[in-house]
C-alpha positions as CSV (number, residue, x, y, z in Angstrom):
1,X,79.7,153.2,100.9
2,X,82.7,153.7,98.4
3,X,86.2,152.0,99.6
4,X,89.3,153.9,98.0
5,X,92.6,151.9,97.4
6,X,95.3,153.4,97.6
7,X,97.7,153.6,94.7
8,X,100.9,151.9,94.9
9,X,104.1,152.3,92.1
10,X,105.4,149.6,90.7
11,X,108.9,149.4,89.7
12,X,110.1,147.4,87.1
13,X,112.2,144.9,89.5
14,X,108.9,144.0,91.0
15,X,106.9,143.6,87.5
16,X,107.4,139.4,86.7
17,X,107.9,138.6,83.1
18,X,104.7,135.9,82.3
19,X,105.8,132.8,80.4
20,X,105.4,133.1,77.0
21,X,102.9,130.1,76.4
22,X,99.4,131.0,77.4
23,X,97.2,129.2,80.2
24,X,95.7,126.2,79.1
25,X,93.7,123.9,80.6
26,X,94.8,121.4,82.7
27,X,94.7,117.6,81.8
28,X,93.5,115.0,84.1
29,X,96.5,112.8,86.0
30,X,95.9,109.1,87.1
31,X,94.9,110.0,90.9
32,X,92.4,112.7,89.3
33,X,90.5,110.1,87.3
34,X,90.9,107.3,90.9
35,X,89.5,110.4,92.8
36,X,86.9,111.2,90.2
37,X,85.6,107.6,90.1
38,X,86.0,106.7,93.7
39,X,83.7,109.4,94.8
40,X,84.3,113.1,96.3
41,X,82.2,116.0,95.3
42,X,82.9,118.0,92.0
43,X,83.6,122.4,93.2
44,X,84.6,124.9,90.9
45,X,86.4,127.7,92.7
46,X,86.8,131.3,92.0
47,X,90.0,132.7,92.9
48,X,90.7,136.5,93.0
49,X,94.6,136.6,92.6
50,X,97.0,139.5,94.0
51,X,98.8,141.0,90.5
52,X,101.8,139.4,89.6
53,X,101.0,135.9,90.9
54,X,98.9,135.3,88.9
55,X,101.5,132.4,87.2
56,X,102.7,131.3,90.2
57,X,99.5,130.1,91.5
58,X,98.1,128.7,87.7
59,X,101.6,126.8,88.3
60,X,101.4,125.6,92.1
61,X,97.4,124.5,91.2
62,X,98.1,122.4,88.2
63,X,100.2,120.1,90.3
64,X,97.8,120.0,93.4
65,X,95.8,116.5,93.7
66,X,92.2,116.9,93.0
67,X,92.7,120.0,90.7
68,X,90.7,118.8,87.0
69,X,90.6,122.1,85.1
70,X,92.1,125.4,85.5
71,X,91.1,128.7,83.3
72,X,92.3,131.7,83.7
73,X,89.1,134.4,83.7
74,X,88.3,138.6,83.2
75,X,86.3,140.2,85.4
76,X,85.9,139.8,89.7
77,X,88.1,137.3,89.5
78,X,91.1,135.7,88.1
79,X,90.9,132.1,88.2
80,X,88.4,128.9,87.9
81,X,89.4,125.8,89.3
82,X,87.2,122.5,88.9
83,X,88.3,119.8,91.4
84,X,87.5,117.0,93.1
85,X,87.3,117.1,96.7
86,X,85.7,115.0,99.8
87,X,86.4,117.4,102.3
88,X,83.8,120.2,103.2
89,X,83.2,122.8,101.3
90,X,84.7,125.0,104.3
91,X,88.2,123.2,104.3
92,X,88.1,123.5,100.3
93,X,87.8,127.2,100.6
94,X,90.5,127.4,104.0
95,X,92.8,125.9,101.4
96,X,92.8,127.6,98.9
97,X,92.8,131.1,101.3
98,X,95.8,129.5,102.3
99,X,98.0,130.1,99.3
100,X,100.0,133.0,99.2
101,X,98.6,135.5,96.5
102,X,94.8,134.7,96.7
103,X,92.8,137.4,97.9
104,X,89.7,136.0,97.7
105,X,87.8,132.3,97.2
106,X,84.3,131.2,96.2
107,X,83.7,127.5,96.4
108,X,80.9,126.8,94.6
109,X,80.0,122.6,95.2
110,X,78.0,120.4,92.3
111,X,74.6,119.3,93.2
112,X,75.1,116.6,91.1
């Protein structure tokens, strides 16, 4: 089964100008390294981003609590996150769906 998207134009008031320091990854804060010792489960999360917010969300996820590392990724998907959470892997995934911009999400949880 082939799904067609349709083509949309873009005009240059839409297109956002990226900074002009690349992504990098993001460094630990205090409550990240409490979290990380006091327990919580280490995910990495796969985030397929709409074009265009792609900076936005980089920027709004390396202020969120429990975010470690951030990359930015080519291929099916835009973004990696590695975080510390102690919630269930469902309410790890309904938050991050909940960010305007993400398209899709793949929580993937540490055995160890």
């Amino acid at each position: 089964m082939k799904i067609f998207h349709k083509k949309r134009k873009v005009t240059p008031e839409q297109v956002k100008e990226p900074p002009k320091e690349p992504l990098q990854k993001v460094p630990m804060n205090e409550d990240q390294v409490a979290e990380e010792k006091l327990g919580g489960e280490l995910h990495f999360i796969l985030l397929r981003v709409t074009s265009g917010f792609e900076y936005e969300i980089y920027n709004r996820l390396s202020k969120t609590k429990g975010v470690i590392e951030i990359h930015p990724l080519f291929g099916e998907y835009d973004l990696i996150v590695k975080g510390m959470y102690a919630d269930t892997t469902e309410s790890v995934e309904n938050f991050f769906r909940s960010i305007n911009g993400v398209t899709a999400v793949c929580v993937l949880k540490s055995k160890g």
